[in-house]
C-alpha positions as CSV (number, residue, x, y, z in Angstrom):
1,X,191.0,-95.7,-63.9
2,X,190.2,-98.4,-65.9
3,X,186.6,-97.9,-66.1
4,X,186.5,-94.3,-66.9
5,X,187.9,-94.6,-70.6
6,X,185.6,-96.9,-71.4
7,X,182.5,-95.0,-70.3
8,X,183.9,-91.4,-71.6
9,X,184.0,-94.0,-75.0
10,X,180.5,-95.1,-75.3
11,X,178.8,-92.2,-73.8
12,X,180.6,-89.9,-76.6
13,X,179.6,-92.4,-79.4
14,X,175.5,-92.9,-77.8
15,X,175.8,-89.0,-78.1
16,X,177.5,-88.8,-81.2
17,X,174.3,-91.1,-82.6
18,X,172.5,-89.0,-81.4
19,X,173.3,-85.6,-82.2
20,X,173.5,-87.2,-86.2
21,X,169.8,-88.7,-85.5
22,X,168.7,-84.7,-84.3
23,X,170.1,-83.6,-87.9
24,X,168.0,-85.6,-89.5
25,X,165.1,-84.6,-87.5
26,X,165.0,-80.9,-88.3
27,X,164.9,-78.6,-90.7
28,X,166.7,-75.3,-89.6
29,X,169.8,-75.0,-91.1
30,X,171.1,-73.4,-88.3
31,X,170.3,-75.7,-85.8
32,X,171.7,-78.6,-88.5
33,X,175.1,-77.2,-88.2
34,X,174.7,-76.8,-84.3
35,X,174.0,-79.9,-83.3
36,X,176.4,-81.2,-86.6
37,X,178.8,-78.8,-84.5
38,X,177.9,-81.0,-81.0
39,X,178.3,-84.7,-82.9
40,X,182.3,-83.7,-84.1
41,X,182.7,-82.7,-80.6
42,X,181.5,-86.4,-79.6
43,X,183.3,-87.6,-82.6
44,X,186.8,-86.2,-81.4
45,X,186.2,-87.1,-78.2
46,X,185.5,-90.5,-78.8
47,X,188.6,-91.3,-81.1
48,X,191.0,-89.3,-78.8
49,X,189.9,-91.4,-75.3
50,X,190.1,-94.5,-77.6
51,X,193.5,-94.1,-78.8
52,X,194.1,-92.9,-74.9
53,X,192.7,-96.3,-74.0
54,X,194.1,-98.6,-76.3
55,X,197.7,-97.4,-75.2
56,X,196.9,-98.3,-71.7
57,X,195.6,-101.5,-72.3
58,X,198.3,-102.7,-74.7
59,X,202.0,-100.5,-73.9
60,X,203.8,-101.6,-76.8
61,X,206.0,-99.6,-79.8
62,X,203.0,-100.2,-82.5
63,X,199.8,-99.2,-80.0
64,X,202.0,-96.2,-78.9
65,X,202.5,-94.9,-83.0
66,X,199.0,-95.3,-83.9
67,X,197.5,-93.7,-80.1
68,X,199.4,-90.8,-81.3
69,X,197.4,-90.6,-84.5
70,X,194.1,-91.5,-82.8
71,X,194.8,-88.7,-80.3
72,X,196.0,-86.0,-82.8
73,X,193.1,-86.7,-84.8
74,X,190.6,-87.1,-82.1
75,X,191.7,-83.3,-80.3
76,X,191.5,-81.9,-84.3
77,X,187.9,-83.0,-84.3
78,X,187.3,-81.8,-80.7
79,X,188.7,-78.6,-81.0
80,X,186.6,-77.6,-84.2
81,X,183.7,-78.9,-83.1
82,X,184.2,-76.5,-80.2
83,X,184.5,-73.5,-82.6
84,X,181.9,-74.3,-84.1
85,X,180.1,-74.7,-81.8
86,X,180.7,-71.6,-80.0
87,X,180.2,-69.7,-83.7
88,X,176.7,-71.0,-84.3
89,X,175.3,-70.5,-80.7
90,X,176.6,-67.1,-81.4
91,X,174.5,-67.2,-84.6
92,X,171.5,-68.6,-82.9
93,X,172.0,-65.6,-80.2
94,X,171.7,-63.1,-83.1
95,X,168.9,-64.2,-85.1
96,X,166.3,-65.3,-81.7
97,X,167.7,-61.9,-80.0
98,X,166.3,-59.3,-82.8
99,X,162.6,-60.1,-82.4
């Protein structure tokens, strides 16, 4: 257990890097927001699993307080990303379906 959290940690922030390196790399508008979309999702998932980690590493009143914010956060992110996400394949669907 005390090697998942870490790698759930880097592997969402190497693809939150990524995803904001893809933005920058082209030019649809579309697919900016998409892959925007994909890097909150990696965003939220990072800051929840490392307020999730830090409590297990250090139990204490202070780590517990500020977990809680790091997870509320981190899920807020997650779960809009996912909307997003879901809304702009959606878009994507429409607009490449119609030719």
């Amino acid at each position: 257990m005390d090697v998942i959290f870490p790698i759930i940690i880097i592997l969402s922030i190497v693809l939150y890097v990524y995803y904001k390196v893809a933005i920058l790399r082209t030019k649809d508008r579309l697919t900016q927001a998409y892959f925007n979309s994909k890097s909150r999702i990696c965003l939220g998932s990072f800051v929840l699993f490392f307020g999730v980690n830090s409590y297990w590493l250090f139990q204490d009143k202070v780590t517990l307080f500020i977990s809680i914010v790091f997870v509320i956060l981190g899920g807020m992110q997650l779960i809009r990303g996912l909307k997003e996400t879901k809304h702009y394949r959606n878009e994507w669907k429409k607009l490449n379906t119609e030719h």
